[in-house]
VOLUM-751184 format. One record per residue (C-alpha): x, y, z; residue in three letters; residue number from 1. Coordinates in steps of 0.1 Angstrom, whole numbers. Layout:
// VOLUM-751184
     c1     c2     c3  res    n
      X      Y      Z  ALA  NUM
...
//
This chain:
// VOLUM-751184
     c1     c2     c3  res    n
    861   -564    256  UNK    1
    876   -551    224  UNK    2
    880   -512    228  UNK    3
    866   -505    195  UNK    4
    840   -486    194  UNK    5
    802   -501    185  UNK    6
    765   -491    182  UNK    7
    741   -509    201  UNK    8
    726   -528    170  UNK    9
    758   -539    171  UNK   10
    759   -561    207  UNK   11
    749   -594    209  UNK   12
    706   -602    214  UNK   13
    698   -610    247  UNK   14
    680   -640    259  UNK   15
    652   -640    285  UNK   16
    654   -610    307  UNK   17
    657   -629    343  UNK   18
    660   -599    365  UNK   19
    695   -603    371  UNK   20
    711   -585    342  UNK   21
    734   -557    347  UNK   22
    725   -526    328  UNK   23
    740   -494    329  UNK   24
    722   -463    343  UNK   25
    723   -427    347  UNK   26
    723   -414    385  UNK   27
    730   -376    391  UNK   28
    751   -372    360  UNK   29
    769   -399    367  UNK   30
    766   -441    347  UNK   31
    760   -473    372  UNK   32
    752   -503    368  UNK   33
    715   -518    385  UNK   34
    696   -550    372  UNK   35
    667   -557    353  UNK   36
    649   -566    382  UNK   37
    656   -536    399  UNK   38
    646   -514    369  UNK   39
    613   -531    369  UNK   40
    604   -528    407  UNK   41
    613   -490    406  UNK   42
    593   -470    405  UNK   43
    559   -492    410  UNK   44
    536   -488    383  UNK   45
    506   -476    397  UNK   46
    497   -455    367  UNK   47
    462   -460    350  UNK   48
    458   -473    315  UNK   49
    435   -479    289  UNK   50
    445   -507    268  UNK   51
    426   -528    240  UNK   52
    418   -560    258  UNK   53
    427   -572    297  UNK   54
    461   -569    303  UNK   55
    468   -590    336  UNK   56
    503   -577    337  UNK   57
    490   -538    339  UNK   58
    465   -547    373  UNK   59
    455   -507    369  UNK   60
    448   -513    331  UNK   61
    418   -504    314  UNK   62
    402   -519    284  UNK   63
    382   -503    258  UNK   64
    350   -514    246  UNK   65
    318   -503    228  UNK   66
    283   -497    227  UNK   67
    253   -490    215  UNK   68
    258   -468    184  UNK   69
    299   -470    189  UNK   70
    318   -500    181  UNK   71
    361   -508    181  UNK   72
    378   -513    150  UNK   73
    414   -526    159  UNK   74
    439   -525    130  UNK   75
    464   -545    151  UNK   76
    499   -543    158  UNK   77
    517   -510    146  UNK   78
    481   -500    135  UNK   79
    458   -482    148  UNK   80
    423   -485    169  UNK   81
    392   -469    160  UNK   82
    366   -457    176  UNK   83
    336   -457    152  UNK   84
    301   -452    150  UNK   85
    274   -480    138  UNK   86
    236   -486    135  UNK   87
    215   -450    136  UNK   88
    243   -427    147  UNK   89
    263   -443    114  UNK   90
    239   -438     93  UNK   91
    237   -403    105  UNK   92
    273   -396     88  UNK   93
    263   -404     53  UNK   94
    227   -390     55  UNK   95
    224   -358     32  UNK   96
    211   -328     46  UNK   97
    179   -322     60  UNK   98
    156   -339     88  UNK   99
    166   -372    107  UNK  100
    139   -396    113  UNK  101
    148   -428    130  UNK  102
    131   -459    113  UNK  103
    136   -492    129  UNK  104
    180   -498    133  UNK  105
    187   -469    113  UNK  106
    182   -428    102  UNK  107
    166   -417     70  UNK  108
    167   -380     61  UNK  109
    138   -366     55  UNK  110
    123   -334     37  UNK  111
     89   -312     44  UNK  112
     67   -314     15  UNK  113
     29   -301      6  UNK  114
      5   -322    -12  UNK  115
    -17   -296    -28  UNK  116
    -17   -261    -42  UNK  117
    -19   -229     -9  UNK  118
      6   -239      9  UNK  119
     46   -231      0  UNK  120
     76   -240     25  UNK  121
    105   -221     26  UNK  122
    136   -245     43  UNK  123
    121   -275     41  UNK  124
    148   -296     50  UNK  125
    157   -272     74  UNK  126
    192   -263     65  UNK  127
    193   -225     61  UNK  128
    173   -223     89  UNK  129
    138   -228     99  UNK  130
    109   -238     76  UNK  131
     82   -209     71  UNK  132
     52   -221     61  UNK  133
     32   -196     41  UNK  134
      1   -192     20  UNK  135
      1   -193    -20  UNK  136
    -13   -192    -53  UNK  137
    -50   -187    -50  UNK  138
    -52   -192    -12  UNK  139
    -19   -165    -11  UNK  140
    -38   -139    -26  UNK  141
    -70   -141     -8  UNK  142
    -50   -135     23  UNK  143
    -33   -105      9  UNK  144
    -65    -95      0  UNK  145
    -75    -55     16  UNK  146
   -113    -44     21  UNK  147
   -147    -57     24  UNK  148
   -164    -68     -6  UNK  149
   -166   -106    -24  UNK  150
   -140   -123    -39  UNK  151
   -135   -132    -79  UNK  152
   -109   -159    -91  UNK  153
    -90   -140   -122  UNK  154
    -71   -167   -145  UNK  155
    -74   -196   -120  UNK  156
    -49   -183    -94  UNK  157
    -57   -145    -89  UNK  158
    -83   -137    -65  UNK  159
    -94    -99    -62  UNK  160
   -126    -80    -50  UNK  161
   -154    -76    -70  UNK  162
   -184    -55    -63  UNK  163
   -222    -67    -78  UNK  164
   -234    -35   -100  UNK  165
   -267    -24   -109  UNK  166
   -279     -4   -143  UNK  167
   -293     30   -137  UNK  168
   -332     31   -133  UNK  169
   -335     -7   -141  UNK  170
   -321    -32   -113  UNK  171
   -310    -17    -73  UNK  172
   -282    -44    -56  UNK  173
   -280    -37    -17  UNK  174
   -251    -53     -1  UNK  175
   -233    -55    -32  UNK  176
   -198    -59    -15  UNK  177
   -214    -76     13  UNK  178
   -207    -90     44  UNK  179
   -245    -97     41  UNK  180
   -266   -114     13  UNK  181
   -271    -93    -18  UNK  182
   -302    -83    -27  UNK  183
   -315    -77    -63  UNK  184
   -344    -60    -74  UNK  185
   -361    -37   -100  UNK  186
   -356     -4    -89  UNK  187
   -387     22    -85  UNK  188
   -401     36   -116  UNK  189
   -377     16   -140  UNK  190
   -366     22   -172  UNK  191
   -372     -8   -197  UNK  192
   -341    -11   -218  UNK  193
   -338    -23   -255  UNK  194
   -356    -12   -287  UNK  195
   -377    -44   -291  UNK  196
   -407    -53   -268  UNK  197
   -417    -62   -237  UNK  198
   -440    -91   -231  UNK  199
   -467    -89   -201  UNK  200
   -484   -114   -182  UNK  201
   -505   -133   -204  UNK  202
   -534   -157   -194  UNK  203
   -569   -165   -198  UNK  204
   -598   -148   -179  UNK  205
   -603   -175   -157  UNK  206
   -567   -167   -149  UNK  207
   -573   -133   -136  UNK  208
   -555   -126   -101  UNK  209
   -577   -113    -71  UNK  210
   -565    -75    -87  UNK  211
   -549    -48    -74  UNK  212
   -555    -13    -85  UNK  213
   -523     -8   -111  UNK  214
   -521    -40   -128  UNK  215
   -514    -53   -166  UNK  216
   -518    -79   -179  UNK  217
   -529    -96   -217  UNK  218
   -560   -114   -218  UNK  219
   -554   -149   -240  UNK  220
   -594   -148   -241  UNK  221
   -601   -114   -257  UNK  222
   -566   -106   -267  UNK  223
   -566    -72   -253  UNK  224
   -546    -54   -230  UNK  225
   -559    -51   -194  UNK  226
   -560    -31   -164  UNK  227
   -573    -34   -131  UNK  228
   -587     -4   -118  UNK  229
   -618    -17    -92  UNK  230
   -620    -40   -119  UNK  231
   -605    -55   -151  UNK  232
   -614    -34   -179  UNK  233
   -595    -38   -211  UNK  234
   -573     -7   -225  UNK  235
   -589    -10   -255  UNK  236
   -628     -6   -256  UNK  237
   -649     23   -242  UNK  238
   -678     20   -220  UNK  239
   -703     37   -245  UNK  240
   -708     68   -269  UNK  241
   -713    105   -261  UNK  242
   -737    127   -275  UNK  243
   -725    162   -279  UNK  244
   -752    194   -274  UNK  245
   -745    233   -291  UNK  246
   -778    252   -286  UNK  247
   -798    226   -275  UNK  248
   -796    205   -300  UNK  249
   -775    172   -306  UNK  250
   -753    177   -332  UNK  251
   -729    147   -329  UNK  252
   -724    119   -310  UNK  253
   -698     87   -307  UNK  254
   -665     85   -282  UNK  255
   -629    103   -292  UNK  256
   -652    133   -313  UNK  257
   -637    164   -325  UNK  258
   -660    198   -332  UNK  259
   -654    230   -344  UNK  260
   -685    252   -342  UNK  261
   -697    280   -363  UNK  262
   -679    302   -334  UNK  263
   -648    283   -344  UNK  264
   -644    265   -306  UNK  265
   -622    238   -311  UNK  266
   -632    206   -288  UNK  267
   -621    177   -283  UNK  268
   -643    149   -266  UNK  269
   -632    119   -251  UNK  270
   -652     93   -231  UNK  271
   -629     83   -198  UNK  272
   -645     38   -194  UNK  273
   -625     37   -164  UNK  274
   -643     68   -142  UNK  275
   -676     66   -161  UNK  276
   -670    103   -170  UNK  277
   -662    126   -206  UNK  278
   -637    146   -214  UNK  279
   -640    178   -232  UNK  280
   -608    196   -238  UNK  281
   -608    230   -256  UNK  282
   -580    236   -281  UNK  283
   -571    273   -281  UNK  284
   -555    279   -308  UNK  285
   -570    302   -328  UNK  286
   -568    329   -309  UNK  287
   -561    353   -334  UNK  288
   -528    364   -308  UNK  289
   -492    357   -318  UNK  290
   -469    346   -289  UNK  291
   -443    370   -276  UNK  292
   -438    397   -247  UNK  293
   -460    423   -246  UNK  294
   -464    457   -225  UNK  295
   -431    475   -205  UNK  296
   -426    506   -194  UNK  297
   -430    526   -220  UNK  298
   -462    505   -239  UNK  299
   -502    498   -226  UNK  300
   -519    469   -236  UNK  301
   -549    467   -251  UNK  302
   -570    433   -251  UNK  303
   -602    419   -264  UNK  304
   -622    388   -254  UNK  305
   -646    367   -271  UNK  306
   -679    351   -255  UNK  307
   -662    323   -248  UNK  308
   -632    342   -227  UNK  309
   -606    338   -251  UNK  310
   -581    361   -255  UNK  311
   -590    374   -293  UNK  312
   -570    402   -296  UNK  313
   -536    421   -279  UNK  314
   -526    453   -286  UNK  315
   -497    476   -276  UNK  316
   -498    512   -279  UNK  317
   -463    533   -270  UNK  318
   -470    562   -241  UNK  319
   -461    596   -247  UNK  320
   -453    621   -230  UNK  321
   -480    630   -211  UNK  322
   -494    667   -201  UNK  323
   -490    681   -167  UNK  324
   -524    686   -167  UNK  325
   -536    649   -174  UNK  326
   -518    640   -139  UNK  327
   -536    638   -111  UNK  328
   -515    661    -89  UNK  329
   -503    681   -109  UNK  330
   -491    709    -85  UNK  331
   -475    710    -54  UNK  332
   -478    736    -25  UNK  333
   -451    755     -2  UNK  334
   -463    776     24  UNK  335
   -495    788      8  UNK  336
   -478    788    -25  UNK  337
   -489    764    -51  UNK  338
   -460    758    -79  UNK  339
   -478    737   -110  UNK  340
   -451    707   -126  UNK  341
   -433    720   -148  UNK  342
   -431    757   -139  UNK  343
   -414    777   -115  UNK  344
   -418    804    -88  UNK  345
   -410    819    -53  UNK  346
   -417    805    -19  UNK  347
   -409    834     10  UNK  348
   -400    818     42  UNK  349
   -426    824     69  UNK  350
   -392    829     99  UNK  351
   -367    854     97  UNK  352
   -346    824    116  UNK  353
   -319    811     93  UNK  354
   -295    782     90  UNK  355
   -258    786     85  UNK  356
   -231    762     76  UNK  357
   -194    763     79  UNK  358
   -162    744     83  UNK  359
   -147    755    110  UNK  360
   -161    730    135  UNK  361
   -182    750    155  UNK  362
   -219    744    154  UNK  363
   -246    716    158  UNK  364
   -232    683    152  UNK  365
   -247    657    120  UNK  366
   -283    649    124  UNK  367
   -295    681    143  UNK  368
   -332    697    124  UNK  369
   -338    728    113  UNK  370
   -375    735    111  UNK  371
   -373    773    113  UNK  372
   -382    785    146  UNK  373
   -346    789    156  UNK  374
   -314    796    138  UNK  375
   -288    770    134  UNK  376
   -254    766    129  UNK  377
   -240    738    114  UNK  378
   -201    726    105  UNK  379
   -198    700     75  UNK  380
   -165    691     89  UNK  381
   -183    672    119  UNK  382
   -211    654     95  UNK  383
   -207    615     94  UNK  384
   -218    593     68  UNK  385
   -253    607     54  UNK  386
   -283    594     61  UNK  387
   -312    578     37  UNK  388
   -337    569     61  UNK  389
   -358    583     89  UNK  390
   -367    617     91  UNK  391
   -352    650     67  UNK  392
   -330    623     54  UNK  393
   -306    636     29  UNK  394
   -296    620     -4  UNK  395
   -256    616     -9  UNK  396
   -231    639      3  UNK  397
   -205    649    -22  UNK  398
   -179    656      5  UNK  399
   -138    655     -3  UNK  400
   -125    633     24  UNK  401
    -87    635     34  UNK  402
    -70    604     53  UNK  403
    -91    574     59  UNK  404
   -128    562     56  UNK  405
   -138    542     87  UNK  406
   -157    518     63  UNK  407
   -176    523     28  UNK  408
   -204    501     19  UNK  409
   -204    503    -16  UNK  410
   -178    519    -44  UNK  411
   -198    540    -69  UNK  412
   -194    523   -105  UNK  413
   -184    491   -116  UNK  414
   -209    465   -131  UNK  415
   -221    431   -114  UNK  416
   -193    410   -107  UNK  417
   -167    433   -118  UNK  418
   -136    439    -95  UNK  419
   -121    477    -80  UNK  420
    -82    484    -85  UNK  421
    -60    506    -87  UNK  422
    -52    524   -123  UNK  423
    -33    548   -102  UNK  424
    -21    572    -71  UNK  425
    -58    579    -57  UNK  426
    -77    565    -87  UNK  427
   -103    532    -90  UNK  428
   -114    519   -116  UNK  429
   -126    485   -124  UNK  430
   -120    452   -143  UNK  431
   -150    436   -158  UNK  432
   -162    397   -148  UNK  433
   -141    373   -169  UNK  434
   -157    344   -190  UNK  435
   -166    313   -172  UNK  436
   -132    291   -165  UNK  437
   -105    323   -169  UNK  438
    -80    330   -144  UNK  439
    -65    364   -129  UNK  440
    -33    371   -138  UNK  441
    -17    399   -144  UNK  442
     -3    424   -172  UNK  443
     23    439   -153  UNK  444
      7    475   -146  UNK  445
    -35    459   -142  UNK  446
    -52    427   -136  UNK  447
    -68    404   -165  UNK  448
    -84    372   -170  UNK  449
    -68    351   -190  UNK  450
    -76    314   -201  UNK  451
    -63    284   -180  UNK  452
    -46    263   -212  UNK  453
    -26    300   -216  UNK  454
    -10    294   -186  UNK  455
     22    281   -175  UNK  456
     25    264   -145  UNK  457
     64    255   -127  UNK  458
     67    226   -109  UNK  459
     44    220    -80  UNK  460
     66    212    -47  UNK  461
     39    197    -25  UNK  462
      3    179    -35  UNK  463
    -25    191    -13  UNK  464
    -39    165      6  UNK  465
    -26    131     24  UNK  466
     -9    124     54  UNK  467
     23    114     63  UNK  468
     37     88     44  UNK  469
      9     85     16  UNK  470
     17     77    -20  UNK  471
     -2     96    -44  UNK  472
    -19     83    -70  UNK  473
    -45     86   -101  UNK  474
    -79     73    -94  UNK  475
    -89     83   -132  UNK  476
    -76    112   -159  UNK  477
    -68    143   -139  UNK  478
    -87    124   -102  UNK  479
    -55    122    -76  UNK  480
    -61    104    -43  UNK  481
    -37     90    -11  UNK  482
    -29     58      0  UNK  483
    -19     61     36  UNK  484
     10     46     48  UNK  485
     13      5     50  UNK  486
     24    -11     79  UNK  487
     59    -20     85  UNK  488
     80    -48     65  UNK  489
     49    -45     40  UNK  490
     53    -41      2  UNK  491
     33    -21    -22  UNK  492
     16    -42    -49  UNK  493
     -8    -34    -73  UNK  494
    -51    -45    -69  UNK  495
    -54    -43   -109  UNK  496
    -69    -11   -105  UNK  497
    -51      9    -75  UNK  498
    -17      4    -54  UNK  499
    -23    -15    -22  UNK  500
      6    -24      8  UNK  501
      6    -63     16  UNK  502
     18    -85     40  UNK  503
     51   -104     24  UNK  504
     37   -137     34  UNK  505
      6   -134     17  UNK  506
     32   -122    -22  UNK  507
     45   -148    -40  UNK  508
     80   -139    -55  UNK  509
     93   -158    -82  UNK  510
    127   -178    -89  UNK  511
    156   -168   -109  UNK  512
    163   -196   -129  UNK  513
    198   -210   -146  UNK  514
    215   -180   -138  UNK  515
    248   -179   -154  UNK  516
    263   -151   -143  UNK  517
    260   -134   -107  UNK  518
    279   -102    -99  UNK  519
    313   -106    -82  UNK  520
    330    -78    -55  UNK  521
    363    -75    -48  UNK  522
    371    -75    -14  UNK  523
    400    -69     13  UNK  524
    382    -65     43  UNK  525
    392    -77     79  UNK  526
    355    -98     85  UNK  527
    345   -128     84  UNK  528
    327   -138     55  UNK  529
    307   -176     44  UNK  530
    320   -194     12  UNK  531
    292   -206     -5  UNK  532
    287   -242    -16  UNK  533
    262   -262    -35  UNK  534
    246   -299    -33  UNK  535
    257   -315    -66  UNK  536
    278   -309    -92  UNK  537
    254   -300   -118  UNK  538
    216   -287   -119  UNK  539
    199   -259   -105  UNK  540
    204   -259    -69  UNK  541
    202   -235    -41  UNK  542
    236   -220    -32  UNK  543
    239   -225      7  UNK  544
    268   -213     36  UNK  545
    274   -232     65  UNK  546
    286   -215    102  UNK  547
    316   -233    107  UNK  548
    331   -224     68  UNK  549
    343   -193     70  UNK  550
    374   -173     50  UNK  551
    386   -136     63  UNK  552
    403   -117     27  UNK  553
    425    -94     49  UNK  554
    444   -124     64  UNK  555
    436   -145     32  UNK  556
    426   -173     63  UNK  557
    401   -203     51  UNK  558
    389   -218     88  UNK  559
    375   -246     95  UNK  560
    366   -283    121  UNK  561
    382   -308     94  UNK  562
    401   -308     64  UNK  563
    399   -344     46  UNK  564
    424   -349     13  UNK  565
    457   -342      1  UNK  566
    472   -304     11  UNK  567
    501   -285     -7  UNK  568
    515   -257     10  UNK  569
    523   -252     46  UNK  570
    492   -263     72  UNK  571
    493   -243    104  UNK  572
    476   -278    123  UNK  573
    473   -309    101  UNK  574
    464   -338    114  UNK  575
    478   -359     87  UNK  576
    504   -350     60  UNK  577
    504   -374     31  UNK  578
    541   -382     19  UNK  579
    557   -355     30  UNK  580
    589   -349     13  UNK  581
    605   -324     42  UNK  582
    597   -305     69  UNK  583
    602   -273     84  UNK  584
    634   -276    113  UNK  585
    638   -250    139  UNK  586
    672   -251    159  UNK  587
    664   -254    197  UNK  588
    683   -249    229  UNK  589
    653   -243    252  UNK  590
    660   -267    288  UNK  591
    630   -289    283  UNK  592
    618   -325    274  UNK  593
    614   -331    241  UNK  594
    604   -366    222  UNK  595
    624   -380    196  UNK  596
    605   -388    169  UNK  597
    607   -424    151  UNK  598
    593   -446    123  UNK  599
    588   -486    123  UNK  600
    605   -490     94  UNK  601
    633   -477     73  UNK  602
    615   -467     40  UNK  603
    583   -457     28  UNK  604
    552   -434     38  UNK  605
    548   -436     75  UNK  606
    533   -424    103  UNK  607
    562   -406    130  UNK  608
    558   -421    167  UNK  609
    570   -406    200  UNK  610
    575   -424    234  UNK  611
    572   -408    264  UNK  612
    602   -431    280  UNK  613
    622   -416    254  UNK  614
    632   -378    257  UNK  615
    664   -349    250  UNK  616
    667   -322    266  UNK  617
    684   -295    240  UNK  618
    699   -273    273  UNK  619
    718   -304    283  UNK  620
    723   -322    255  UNK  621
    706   -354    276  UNK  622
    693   -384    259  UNK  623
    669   -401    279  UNK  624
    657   -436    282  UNK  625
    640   -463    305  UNK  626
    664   -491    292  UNK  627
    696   -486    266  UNK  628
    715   -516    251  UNK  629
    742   -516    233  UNK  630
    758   -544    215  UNK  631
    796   -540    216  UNK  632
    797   -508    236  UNK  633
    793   -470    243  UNK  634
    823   -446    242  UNK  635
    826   -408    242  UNK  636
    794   -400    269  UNK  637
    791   -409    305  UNK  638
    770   -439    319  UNK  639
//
């Protein structure tokens, strides 16, 4: 053999491989020669494989094959297999998103939907999450509806509670916000509203009800006005005439009269048909007496009365000062000595006993009686409040008192209503009753009224009233009231008329439509955050995340299952690279199998291979293989 050196493209093509041929090998370092045979028989292949179809020659072989919902799609030699799905789990990869309903071979998506108005889904096809079902429109409101009372339908689609209202002395309503019937009726003792008329009953007399004491009605017949009153008499005829007597003589007669005799006595003289009796009514009213107050203190009276017992004549006549002497008692007597009013002289004590006061303390206490048959002693510093009743009672005492008063009943001076203070050290006086809506404030040295719109007011901190938690608010001008705390998650919406709190299923919110702008946060943080995505390319649609889409901006890291389409850049883990121009070479020297990598053809796009007969081993520099030919022959290694 030439001693040139060759490749092993370069050796001759062998024939059919008998078992026989000599091939080199590599044993403990070292090349020698085995056979074909040989190389086949060792080591027996007892390995398990999965293959496309029956392989006789592989005994431990296995084949693939599908079923139902998977099928086998072999692209043949130097292609690849695939393992694909087909009938309902298919049509499950191109269904869009919502719920899968299986219908006869295959998978339709399908979406939840209402029919009618009072009812709105949130998520009906389920994919940001679970539908909610909740009440709307009309249906909405009456559950978010708070109180007792019936309902009214506003516009079409507003519900609210409404509340059936009487007028004033005309029509009553019980149950007027329910839960039971309402009941209308004329109030008692009605007012008849308008400035017209009011039409009756009207009907013949044949027509007459059985009658109750009380009622009215118009009589088509006679056309009068009728009442029942033990019997239907009409309003307008009387039952007869009345003759009128003076002095025993007739001197009119006829129903509804009016006299005036020569004694000037007014009458008036009316026939009653309904009792069977007459009226005579004296008008007094010429008297002669002018109207006012008469008589006081200082004034008599003086009257005269005519035959008939009026009051003709009223007279006042001033009192003056009157005479001692024209009083009964006009004298009064002490101890056998009689003093007349109005002049003076001396009363001797009948008991050389005397009474003595002092201050010094000693002596009969407050209360004791002197009545002359023994001397007394008393000391005005041991006196207590005077007294005005019982026996000897005393009038006031006009004593200076230094430190405090126990307790006064009264302050002397000051007019009703008025109020005591302090002008100075040791000095009362008082401030007169202000005018009806004033307020006390104050000068700076004495109280005064003053009035309310003169005064300024800061800022009040706190609003009487409420408890925890309420909102305030205006029930009319200047009327504040509370609404007590709502439950919680609930919102605060408005009755028309007052704030309420209502359930957020019961509110319908609105959508913000063809928004064009939406505002935009920068952000660095080390979290993971959702991109968001939409379901077409143009329209109005709902702008949705999905779990397994997620991008971190610290690491600037997008994550995700799948990436499908062309990439530019470096990919951590791709599991195809389109026509890649080069790629990234590290240097090795680590003492472990590695797999050459190889193409099937020379040019063009194609997918790298690996075999695991084939390996290197950068520690040792070791080229591996189960079989290597060469065609003229191998020089500078060791076989």
């Amino acid at each position: 053999m030439p001693s040139a050196q060759v490749t092993i493209t370069q050796l001759p093509a062998a024939g059919a491989i008998t078992g026989t041929e000599a091939v080199p090998i590599v044993q403990n370092g070292q090349t020698v020669q085995t056979t074909t045979g040989a190389i086949a028989a060792s080591p027996a292949q007892n390995q398990t494989f999965i293959t496309l179809n029956q392989q006789p020659t592989l005994p431990n072989s296995r084949s693939l094959s599908g079923s139902t919902g998977i099928g086998l799609v072999d692209g043949g030699a130097q292609s690849t297999l695939q393992i694909t799905l087909n009938g309902a789990s298919g049509a499950l990869e191109s269904l869009s998103p919502g719920f899968v309903v299986k219908t006869g071979g295959t998978v339709v998506a399908r979406s939840l939907t209402t029919t009618a108005n009072g009812i709105a889904i949130a998520n009906p096809n389920g994919v940001a999450g679970n539908p909610q079902f909740s009440l709307s429109d009309t249906v909405g409101t009456i559950n978010g509806l708070a109180g007792t009372g019936l309902m009214g339908v506003v516009g079409g689609s507003t519900t609210t509670l409404v509340e059936i209202q009487g007028t004033a002395n005309q029509i009553s309503i019980a149950n007027g916000t329910g839960p039971g019937n309402p009941t209308i009726a004329i109030t008692s003792n009605p007012t008849i509203p308008g400035t017209g008329a009011m039409i009756v009953p009207t009907g013949t007399s044949a027509q007459r009800p059985g009658g109750t004491n009380g009622q009215i009605r118009f009589n088509s017949d006679t056309a009068q006005y009728e009442v029942y009153q033990n019997g239907w008499v009409d309003l307008s005829t009387s039952s007869g005439t009345v003759d009128f007597y003076h002095n025993g003589m007739v001197v009119a007669s006829g129903d509804g009269l009016n006299f005036v005799d020569s004694a000037n006595i007014d009458l008036t003289v009316v026939d009653d048909p309904f009792n069977g009796w007459v009226d005579v009514t004296p008008n007094l009213t010429t008297t002669g007496v002018a109207a006012g107050a008469y008589g006081s203190q200082s004034n008599t009276l003086t009257a005269t009365v005519d035959v008939y017992g009026r009051l003709s004549a009223l007279a006042q006549t001033a009192i003056g000062n009157l005479p001692n002497a024209a009083l009964q008692n006009s004298a009064v007597t002490f101890n056998g000595v009689t003093v007349s009013l109005g002049a003076s002289g001396t009363i001797t004590s009948n008991t050389t006993n005397a009474v003595t006061f002092n201050n010094s303390g000693a002596g009969d206490a407050s209360g004791t009686t002197f009545n002359g048959s023994a001397a007394r002693t008393i000391s005005y510093n041991t006196l207590g409040a005077p007294s005005t009743t019982g026996t000897n009672a005393s009038g006031t005492w006009n004593i200076s008192i230094s430190g405090l008063a126990a307790t006064a009943t009264s302050l002397a001076g000051g007019v009703a209503g008025s109020l005591p203070y302090q002008s100075g050290v040791a000095s009362t006086t008082f401030l007169g009753i202000g005018a009806s809506t004033t307020i006390m404030t104050s000068t700076g040295s004495a109280p005064q009224w003053s009035a309310a719109s003169g005064i300024t007011v800061g800022t009040a901190t706190n609003i009487a009233g409420g408890a925890a938690g309420s909102v305030p608010y205006n029930t009319g001008s200047g009327a504040t009231t509370f609404l007590g705390i709502g439950s919680s998650t609930f919102l605060l919406t408005s009755t028309g008329t007052a704030p309420q709190w209502s359930d957020p299923s019961g509110v319908t919110v609105g959508t913000a439509t063809n928004a064009v702008n939406s505002g935009i946060t920068l952000t660095s943080t080390n979290a993971t955050f959702y991109p968001s995505f939409v379901a077409n390319t143009s329209g109005n649609e709902p702008i949705r995340v999905a779990s397994g889409l997620t991008f971190n901006p610290s690491t600037n890291t997008l994550t995700t299952t799948t990436f499908s389409g062309a990439l530019s850049g470096n990919a951590t883990t791709a599991t195809t690279a389109t026509n890649a121009n080069n790629i990234a070479i590290t240097a090795s020297g680590t003492n472990a199998s590695f797999y050459p990598v190889f193409v099937s053809a020379t040019t063009g796009n194609l997918a790298p291979n690996v075999d695991a007969d084939l390996t290197y081993n950068p520690s040792t520099n070791t080229l591996t293989a189960g079989t290597m030919t060469a065609t003229t022959g191998i020089f500078g290694g060791i076989f």
